[in-house]
C-alpha positions in Angstrom: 274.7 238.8 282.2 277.0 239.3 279.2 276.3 241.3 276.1 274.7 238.5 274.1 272.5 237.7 277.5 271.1 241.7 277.2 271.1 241.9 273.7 268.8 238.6 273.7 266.4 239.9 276.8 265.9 242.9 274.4 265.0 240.8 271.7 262.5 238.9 273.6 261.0 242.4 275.2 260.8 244.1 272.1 259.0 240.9 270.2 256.6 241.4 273.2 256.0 245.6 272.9 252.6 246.0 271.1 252.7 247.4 267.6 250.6 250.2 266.1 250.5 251.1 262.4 248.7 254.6 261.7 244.8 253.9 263.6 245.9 250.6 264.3 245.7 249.5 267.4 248.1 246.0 269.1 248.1 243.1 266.8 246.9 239.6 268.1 249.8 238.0 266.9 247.2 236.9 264.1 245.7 239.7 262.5 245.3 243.4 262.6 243.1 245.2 264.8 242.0 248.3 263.8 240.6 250.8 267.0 237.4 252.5 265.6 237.3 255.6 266.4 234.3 258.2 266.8 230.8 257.2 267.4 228.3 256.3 267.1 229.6 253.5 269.5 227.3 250.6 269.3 227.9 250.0 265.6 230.3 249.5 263.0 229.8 249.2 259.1 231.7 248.2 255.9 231.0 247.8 252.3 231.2 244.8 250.5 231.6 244.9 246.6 232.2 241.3 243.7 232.5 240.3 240.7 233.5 243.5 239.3 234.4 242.1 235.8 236.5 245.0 234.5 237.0 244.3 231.1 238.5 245.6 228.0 235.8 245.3 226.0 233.3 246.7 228.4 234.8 250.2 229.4 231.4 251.1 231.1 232.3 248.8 234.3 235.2 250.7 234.9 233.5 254.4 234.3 231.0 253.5 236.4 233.0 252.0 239.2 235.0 255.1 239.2 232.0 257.2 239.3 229.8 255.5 241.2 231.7 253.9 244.6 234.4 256.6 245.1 231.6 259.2 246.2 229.5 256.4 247.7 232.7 255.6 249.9 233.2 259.1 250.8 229.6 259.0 252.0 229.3 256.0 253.7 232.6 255.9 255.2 233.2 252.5 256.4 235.4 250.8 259.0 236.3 248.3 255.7 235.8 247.7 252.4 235.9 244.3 250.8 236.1 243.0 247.5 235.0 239.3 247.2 236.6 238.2 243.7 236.4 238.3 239.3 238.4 241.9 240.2 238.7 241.7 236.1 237.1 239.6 233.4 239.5 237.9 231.6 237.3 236.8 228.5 238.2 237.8 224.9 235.6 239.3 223.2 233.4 236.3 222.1 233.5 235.1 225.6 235.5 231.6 224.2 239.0 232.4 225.1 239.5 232.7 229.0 243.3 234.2 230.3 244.5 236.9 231.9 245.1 240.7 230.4 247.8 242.6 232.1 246.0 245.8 230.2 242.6 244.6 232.3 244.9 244.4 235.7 246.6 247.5 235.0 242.7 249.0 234.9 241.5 247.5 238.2 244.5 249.3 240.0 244.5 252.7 238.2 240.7 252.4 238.8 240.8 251.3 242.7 243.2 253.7 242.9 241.3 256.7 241.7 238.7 255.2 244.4 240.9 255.5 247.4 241.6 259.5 246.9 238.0 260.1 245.7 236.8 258.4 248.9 239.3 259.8 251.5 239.8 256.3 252.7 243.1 254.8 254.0 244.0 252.0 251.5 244.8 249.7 254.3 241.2 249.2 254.8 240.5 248.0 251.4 240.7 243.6 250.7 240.6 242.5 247.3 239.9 238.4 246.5 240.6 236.4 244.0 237.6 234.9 242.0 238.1 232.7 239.3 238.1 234.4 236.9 241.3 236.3 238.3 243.5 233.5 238.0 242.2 231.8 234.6 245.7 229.8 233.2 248.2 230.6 236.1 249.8 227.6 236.4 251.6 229.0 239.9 250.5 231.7 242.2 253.0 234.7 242.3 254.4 233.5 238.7 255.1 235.7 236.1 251.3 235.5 234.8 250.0 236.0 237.8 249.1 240.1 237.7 246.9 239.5 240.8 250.4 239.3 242.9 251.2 242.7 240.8 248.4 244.7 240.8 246.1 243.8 244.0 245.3 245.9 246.9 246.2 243.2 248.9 249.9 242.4 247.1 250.7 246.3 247.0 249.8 246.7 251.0 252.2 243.2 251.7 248.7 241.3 252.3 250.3 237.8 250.1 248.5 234.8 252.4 245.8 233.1 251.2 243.8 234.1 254.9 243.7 237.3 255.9 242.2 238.8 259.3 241.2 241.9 260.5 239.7 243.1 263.7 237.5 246.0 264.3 237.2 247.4 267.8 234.7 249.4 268.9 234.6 249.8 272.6 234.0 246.6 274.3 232.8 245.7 271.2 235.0 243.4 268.5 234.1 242.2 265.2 236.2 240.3 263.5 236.0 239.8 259.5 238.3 237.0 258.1 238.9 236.5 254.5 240.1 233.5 251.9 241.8 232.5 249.0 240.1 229.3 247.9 241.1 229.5 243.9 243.2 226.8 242.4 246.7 225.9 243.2 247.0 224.8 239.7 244.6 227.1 238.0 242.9 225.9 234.3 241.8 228.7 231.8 238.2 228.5 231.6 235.1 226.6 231.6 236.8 224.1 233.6 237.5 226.3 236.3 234.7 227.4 238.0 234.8 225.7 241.6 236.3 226.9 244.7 238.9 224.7 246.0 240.0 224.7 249.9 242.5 222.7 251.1 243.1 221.5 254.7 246.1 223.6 255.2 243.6 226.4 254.4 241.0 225.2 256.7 243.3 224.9 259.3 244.1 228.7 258.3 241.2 229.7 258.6 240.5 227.7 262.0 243.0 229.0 263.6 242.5 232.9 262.6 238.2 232.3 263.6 239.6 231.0 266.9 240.0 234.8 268.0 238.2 236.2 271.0 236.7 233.1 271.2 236.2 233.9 274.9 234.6 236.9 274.3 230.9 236.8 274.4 231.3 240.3 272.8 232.9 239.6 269.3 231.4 239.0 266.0 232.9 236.9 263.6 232.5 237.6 259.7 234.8 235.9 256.9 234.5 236.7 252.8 235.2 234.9 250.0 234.5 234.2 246.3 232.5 231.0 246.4 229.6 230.2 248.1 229.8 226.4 249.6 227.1 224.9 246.6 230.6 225.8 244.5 233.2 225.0 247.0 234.9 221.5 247.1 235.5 219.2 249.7 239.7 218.9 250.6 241.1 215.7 250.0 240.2 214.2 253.7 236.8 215.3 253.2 236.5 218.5 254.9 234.5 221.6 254.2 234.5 225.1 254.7 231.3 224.7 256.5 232.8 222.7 259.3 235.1 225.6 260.2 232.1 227.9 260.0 229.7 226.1 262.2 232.8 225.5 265.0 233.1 228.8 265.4 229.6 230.0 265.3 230.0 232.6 262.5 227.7 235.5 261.8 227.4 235.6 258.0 230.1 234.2 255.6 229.9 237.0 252.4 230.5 235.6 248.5 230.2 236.2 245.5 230.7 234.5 242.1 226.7 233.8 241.1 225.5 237.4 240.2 221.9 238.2 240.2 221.0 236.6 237.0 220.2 233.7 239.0 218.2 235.6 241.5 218.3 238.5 244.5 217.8 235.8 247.1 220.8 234.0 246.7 221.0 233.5 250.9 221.3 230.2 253.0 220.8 229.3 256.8 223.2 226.7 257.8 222.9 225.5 261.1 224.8 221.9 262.6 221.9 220.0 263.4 220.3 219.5 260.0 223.4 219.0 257.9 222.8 218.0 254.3 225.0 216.5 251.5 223.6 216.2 248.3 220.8 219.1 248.6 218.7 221.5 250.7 215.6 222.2 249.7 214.9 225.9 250.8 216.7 228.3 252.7 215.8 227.4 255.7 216.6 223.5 256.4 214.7 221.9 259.3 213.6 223.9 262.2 215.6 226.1 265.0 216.9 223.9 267.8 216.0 225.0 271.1 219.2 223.6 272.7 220.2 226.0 275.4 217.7 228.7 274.7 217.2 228.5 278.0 220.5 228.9 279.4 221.1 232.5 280.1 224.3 232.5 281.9 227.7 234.0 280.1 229.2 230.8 279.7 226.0 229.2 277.8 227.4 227.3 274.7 227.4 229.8 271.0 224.8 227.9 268.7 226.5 226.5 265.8 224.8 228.1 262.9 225.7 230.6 260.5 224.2 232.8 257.1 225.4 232.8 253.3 224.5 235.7 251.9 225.6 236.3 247.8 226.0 239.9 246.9 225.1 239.9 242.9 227.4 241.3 241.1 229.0 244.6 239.5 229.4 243.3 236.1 225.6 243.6 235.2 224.0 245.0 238.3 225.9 247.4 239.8 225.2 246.4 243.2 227.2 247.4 246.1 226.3 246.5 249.9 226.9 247.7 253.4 226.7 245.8 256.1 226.1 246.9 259.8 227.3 244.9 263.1 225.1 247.0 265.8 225.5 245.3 269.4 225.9 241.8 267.6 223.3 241.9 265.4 223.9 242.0 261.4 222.0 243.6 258.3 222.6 244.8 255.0 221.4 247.2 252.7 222.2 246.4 249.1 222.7 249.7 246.6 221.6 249.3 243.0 223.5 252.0 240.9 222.1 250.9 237.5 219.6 254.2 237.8 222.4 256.5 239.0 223.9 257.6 242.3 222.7 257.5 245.5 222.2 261.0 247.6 220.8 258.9 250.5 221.4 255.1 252.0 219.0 254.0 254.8 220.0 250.8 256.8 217.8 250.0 259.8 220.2 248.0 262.1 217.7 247.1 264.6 214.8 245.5 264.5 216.3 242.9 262.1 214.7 241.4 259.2 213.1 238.2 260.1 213.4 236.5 257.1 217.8 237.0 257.2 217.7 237.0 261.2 220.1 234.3 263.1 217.5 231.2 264.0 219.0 230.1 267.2 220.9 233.2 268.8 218.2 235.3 268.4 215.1 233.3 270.2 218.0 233.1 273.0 218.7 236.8 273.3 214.6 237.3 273.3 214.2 234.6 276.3 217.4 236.0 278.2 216.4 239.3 278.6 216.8 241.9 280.0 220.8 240.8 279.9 220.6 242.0 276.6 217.7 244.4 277.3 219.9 247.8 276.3 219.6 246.5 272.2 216.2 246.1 272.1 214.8 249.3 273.7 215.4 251.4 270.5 214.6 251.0 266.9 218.2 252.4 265.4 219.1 253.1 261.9 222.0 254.5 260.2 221.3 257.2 257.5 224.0 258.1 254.7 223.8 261.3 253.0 225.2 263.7 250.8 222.3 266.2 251.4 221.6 267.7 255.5 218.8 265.4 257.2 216.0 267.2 258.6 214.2 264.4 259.5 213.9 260.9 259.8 210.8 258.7 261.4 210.4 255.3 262.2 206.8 253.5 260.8 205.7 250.4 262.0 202.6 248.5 259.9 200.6 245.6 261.6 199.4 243.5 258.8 197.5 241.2 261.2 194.3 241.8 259.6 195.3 241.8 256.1 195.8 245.4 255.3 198.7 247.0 256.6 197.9 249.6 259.9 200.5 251.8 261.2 200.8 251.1 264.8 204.0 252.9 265.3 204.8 256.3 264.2 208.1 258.3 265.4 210.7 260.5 265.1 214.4 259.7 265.8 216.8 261.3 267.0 220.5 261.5 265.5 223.3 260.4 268.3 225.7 263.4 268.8 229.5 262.9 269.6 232.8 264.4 269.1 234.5 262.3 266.1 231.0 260.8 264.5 232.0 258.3 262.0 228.2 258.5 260.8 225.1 259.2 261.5 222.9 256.2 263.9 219.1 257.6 264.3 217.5 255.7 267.4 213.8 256.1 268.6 212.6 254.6 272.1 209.7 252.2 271.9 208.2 249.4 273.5 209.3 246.7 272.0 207.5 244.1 274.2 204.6 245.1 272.3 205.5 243.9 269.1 206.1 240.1 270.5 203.9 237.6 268.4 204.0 234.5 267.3 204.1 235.5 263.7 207.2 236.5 262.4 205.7 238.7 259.7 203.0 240.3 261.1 205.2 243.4 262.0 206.9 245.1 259.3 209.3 248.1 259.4 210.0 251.6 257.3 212.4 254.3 257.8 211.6 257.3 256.4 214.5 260.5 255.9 213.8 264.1 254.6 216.7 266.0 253.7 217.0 269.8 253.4 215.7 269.7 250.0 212.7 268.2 250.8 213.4 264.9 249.2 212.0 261.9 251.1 214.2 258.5 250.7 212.9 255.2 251.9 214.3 251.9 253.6 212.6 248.9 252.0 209.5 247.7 253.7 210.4 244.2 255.8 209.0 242.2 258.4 210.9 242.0 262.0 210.3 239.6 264.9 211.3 240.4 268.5 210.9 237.1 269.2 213.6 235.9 266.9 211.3 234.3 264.9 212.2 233.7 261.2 209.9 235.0 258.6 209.7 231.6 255.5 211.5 232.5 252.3 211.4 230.4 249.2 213.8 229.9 246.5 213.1 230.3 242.7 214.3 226.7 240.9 216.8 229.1 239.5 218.1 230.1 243.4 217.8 226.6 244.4 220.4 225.4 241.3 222.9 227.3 242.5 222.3 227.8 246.0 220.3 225.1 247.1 222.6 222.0 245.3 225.6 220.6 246.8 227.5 220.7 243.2 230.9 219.2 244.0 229.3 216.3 245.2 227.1 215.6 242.8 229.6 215.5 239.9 230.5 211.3 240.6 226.9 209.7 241.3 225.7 211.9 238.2 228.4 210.9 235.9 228.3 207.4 236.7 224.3 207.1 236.3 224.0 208.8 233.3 226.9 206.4 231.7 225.5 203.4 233.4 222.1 204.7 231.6 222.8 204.7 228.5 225.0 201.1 228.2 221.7 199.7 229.5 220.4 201.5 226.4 223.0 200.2 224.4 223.6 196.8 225.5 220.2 195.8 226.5 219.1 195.8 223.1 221.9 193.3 221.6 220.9 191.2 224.6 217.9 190.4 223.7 218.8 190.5 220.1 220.8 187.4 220.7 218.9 186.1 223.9 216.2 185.1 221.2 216.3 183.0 218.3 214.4 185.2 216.0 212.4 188.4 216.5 209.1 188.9 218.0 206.1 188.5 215.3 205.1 192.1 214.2 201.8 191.4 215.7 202.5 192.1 218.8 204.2 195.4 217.7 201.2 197.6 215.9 202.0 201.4 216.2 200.1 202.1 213.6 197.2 200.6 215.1 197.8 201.5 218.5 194.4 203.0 220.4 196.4 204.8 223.0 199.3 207.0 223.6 199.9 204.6 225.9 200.3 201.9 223.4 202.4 204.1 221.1 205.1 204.5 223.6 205.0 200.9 224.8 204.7 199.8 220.9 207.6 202.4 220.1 210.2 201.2 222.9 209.9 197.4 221.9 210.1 198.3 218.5 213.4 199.9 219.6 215.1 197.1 221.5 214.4 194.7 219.4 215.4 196.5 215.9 218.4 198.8 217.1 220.7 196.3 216.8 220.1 195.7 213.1 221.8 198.7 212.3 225.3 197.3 213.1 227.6 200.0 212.3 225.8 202.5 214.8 225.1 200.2 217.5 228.7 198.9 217.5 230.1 203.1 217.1 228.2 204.0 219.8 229.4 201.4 222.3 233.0 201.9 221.2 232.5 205.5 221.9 230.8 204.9 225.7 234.1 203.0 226.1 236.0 205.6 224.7 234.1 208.6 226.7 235.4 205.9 230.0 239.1 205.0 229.1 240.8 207.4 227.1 241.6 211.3 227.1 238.3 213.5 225.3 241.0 215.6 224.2 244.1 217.8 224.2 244.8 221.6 225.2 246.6 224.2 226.6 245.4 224.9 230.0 247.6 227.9 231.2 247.4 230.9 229.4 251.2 232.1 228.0 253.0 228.5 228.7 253.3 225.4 225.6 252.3 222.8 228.7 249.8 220.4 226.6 247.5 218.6 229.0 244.6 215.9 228.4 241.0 215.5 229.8 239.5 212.8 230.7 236.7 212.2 232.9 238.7 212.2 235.9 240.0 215.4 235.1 242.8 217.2 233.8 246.4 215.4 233.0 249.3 217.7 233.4 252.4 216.5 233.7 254.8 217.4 236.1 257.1 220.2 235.5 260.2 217.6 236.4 259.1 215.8 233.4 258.1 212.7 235.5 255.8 211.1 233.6 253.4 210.2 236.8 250.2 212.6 235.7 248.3 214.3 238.4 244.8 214.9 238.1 243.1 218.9 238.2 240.0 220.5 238.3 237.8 218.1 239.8 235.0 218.8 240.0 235.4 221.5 237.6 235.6 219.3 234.5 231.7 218.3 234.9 230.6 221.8 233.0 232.3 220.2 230.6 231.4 216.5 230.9 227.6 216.5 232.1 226.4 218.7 229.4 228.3 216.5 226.7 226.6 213.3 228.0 223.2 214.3 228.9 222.5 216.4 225.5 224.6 215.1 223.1 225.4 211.6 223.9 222.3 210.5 225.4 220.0 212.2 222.6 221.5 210.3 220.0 221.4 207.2 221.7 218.0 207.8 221.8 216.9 209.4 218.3 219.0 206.7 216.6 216.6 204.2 218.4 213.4 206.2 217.3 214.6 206.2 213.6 214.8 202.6 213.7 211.2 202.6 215.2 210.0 205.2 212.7 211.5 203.0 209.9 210.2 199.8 210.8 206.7 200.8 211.4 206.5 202.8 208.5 208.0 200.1 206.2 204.9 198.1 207.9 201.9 200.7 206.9 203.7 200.9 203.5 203.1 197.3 202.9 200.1 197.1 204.5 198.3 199.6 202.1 198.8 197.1 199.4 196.6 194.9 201.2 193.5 196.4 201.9 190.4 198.0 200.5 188.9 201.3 201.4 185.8 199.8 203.1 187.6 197.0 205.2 187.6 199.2 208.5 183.7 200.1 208.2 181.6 197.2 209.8 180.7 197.8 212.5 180.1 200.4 215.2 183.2 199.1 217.3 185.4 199.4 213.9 184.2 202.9 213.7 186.3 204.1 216.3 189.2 202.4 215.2 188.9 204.1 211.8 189.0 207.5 213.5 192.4 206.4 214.7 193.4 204.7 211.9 192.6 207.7 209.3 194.8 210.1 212.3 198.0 207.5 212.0 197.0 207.6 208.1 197.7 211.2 208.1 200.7 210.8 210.4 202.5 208.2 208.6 201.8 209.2 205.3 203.8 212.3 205.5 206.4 210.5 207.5 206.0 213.4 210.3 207.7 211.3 212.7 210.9 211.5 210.7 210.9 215.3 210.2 210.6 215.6 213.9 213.6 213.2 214.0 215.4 214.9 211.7 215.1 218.2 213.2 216.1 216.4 217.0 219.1 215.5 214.8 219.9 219.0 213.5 219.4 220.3 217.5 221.6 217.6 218.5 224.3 218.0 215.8 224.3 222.3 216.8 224.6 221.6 220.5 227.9 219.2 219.9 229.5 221.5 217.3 228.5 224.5 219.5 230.5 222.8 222.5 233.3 221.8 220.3 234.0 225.5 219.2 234.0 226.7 222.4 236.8 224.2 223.4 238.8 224.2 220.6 238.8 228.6 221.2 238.6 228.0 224.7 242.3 225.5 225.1 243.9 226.8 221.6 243.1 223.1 220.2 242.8 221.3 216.8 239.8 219.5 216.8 241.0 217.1 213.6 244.9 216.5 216.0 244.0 217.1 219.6 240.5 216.1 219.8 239.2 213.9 216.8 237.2 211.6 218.1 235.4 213.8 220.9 234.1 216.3 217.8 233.5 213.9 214.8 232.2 210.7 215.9 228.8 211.9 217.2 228.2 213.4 213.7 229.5 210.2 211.8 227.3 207.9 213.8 224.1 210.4 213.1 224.4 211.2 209.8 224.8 207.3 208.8 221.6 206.3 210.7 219.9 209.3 208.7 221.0 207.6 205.6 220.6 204.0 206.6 217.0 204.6 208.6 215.7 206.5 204.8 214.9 203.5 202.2 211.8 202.4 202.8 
């Protein structure tokens, strides 16, 4: 061979020599894999933290961040640390205006910074997200605006994909944790960017990265992001981020993005035989299949299923979370530093929890024992302390007969080893003991004394053996934002609501000129009416056959449905340091290209619908429908007016049957006299009128608009239209 020949066999060996950075161990070709090194063997652990918020008007996110997680980390000292997304706030002060501020950016990395050293950590193991808010008016990722590129853990360590993988190994053990990008391409200042948005270049990203070890009946896949799936949208073939996820059988996908105000059981079981679209009712959907449950051997198919679990937030809660992988099983233990620091963290890693427990995998690992016998013969937890542990017992409580019994009481033992990572506390028991049908009759404590005589507790929780699961219920709050399928929903609600109200509207003038002259006012009698009943049914044919008299509003408000379907609702800047002027419309945003072709593309669908829903169902709607009442009000009040011309004081006492009318006639006396229907109406009107011009500020400081140039008739035509059926719905 000739020089070229050699120097090109080099090439090829040397592309083929395994690499090794610091503790790293060969790459994949794919991702990293870090060797873990130390015991305790069986178990690896890493801390998850979101929605940070760092902000420069809230200086207490950063103090506390810096005070809080570097001696936490320094603790705990985890394998990784992940940051799922809204690393800073980017909200002025009034919470209107929503771009980036370098000075917020140049916080979060003089702050994550000060975290590395306090913890002792290697920086490498540290992942940082986008969220939303992170990328609020970038029109491109990596452009000059974008300070997520500049100041990231991720863009300082050479991290710039949108996937990134990591694998942990851990003896025969491997775990591997893959995170995502899913923020806009194009990304809008705020409200109208609040959805996650995968492509299928992504997907496929993320396919092909989950498609490690997937011959290894060892490995545990994780991946992170910012969204959970009720906020992620479907790519433009129709894919989801859920169909990667249940392919490859994933342990737990880890978000962010909701925070706790909506709840601390922000969880969902997914799981490919009871897929839904629109909704799921409860965490649990359906029931665990028992598909090859009783198939024991190593090639047995991986159930498709998989757990959401949202962290809450840093922003208000202070919440940070470590997760365990011991022997394939997953838990958590989330820390809440709003009281303070933490001297000692507690996570039991087996038993699990039965209400967070895989459905399918683990009734099959229960049923093919004892291949996976060596897990379940001790009860293990890790304990995390600044303080020396004296002791630390394990209390099981049967609560079979109502009041909780202690059935099990133990010491552990702490696992000794050259190199301990941390401290794993395991107690022998036997656990065939504890199998029941009842998946919350058994519930676990772990108990830890530490040289000061301080006693720190895991939380009290119900484990199954079997692999039961333990029923959990959402809040309506969880199931809004967990529980709703919301990128999907935006098109069948738009279109109802907007086919509802030109029913509303054009039913009315139907009818109107369908008949030659209106219905007798005899048939009509509110103000006689017996019954609620015959109020309401009085009140809505009063309403569709008088709306149309008042011409002007009937006619504005149908121009304006038209309007709300064909044209722009307005003009604004959408990125936060560029003169680009786009429009939005229903469909969504209209920016045009940066060649200057004028073919518009379309953005943050389904983003837009914070926008659009709340504009049509409590504005729009409301007036449609106070308008209409006013005319009732009007009209039957114009009738008892006349109608107290005509009669004399004892014309409703005759007879016993009359009496009981004159009870309800001398309430609707009352009523009408004061023309309380009216004031009601009036202040429905007020309500109506602060909700729009409430939305309209927001939007005109939110996209740096005029409302009288760039937005004229979405702000000032509801008024209009309300104030003059106030003044024409007044004479008697």
């Amino acid at each position: 061979m000739d020089g070229l020949d050699w120097a090109f066999l080099l090439l090829v060996v040397a592309a083929t020599l395994p690499l090794t950075t610091g503790e790293d161990s060969p790459q994949t070709g794919r991702g990293r894999v870090i060797e873990v090194e130390g015991g305790p063997r069986s178990v690896v652990w890493v801390v998850q933290l979101s929605d940070l918020h760092l902000s420069v008007h809230h200086p207490e996110r950063a103090y506390d961040l810096q005070r809080y997680v570097g001696p936490a980390l320094a603790m705990i000292n985890p394998s990784l640390v992940l940051i799922t997304g809204d690393l800073t706030d980017g909200k002025s002060k009034d919470l209107l205006t929503m771009k980036l501020d370098e000075v917020e950016w140049k916080e979060y990395q003089n702050v994550v910074d000060n975290i590395v050293q306090r913890s002792g950590l290697n920086k490498d193991i540290f992942y940082d997200l986008r969220g939303n808010h992170d990328c609020f008016g970038v029109p491109k990722a990596g452009g000059v605006y974008d300070y997520y590129h500049k100041c990231s853990i991720n863009a300082r360590t050479g991290r710039n994909g949108n996937v990134q993988s990591v694998t942990l190994q851990n003896g025969r053990w491997r775990h591997l944790f893959v995170g995502f990008d899913s923020t806009m391409e194009t990304s809008l200042r705020g409200p109208t960017n609040v959805f996650g948005h995968p492509t299928d270049q992504l997907l496929a990203e993320i396919d092909f990265e989950l498609s490690q070890w997937d011959d290894e009946s060892s490995a545990t896949k994780v991946s992170f992001g910012h969204f959970p799936l009720s906020f992620s949208a479907l790519t433009d073939t129709g894919k989801s981020l859920k169909d990667v996820f249940l392919k490859h059988s994933l342990s737990v996908y880890l978000c962010g993005h909701l925070h706790t105000k909506f709840g601390k059981n922000l969880k969902r079981h997914h799981q490919l035989d009871h897929l839904v679209n629109y909704f799921q009712l409860n965490i649990h959907q359906g029931f665990p299949s028992n598909k090859d449950n009783q198939n024991c051997s190593s090639k047995s198919i991986s159930p498709n299923e998989f757990w959401e679990w949202e962290m809450g937030d840093w922003r208000w809660s202070r919440t940070m979370r470590v997760l365990a992988i011991d022997y394939g099983h997953v838990s958590y233990v989330d820390i809440d530093f709003r009281l303070g620091s933490k001297d000692t963290i507690i996570l039991p890693t087996f038993p699990l929890d039965s209400r967070f427990m895989q459905r399918i995998s683990s009734i099959h690992d229960f049923k093919c024992q004892p291949e996976r016998g060596s897990s379940y013969e001790l009860v293990r937890t890790l304990v995390f302390s600044k303080q020396k542990i004296v002791l630390v017992s394990v209390k099981v409580y049967d609560t079979h007969y109502g009041t909780p019994n202690i059935v099990l009481d133990s010491s552990m033992e702490r696992i000794e080893g050259n190199g301990t990572r941390g401290d794993l506390y395991v107690a022998p028991w036997n656990w065939k003991a504890f199998a029941d049908p009842s998946p919350s009759r058994y519930w676990l404590q772990i108990e830890a004394l530490d040289n000061f005589g301080k006693t720190s507790y895991s939380e009290l929780r119900p484990f199954s053996i079997n692999g039961l699961t333990a029923q959990v219920s959402w809040t309506w709050k969880e199931f809004f934002v967990m529980g709703v399928q919301w990128p999907l929903i935006y098109q069948p609600a738009f279109w109802a609501v907007l086919s509802f109200m030109f029913l509303l509207v054009v039913v009315p003038q139907v009818l109107f000129l369908c008949c030659n002259k209106l219905f007798p006012y005899e048939y009509v009698r509110p103000t006689n009416a017996t019954s609620i009943k015959e109020h309401l049914v009085d009140a809505g044919l009063l309403a569709l056959m008088e709306f149309p008299r008042i011409t002007e509003v009937w006619l504005g408000l149908l121009l304006y449905l038209f309007y709300l379907l064909y044209f722009p609702w307005f003009f604004g800047h959408v990125f936060g340091e560029l003169n680009t002027k786009a429009s939005m419309s229903y469909q969504g945003w209209s920016i045009p290209n940066s060649d200057k072709n004028p073919n518009l593309h379309y953005v943050g669908i389904p983003d837009i619908m914070v926008v659009v829903l709340p504009h049509l169902c409590f504005v729009v709607l409301p007036t449609i429908l106070v308008v209409g009442a006013m005319v009732v009000e009007r009209t039957t009040y114009r009738k008892y007016f006349l109608s107290l011309s005509g009669k004399k004081d004892d014309d409703f006492s005759r007879d016993k049957n009359r009496q009981a009318k004159n009870v309800t006639s001398g309430y609707s006396h009352r009523i009408w006299h004061g023309r309380w229907p009216r004031k009601l109406l009036l202040l429905v009107t007020a309500l109506i009128l602060w909700k729009h011009l409430k939305n309209c500020r927001a939007l005109v400081r939110a996209y740096d608009m005029n409302p009288f140039i760039d937005s004229p008739v979405y702000c000032f035509v509801i008024p209009v239209l309300l104030i003059y059926a106030v003044y024409k719905t007044s004479p008697v």
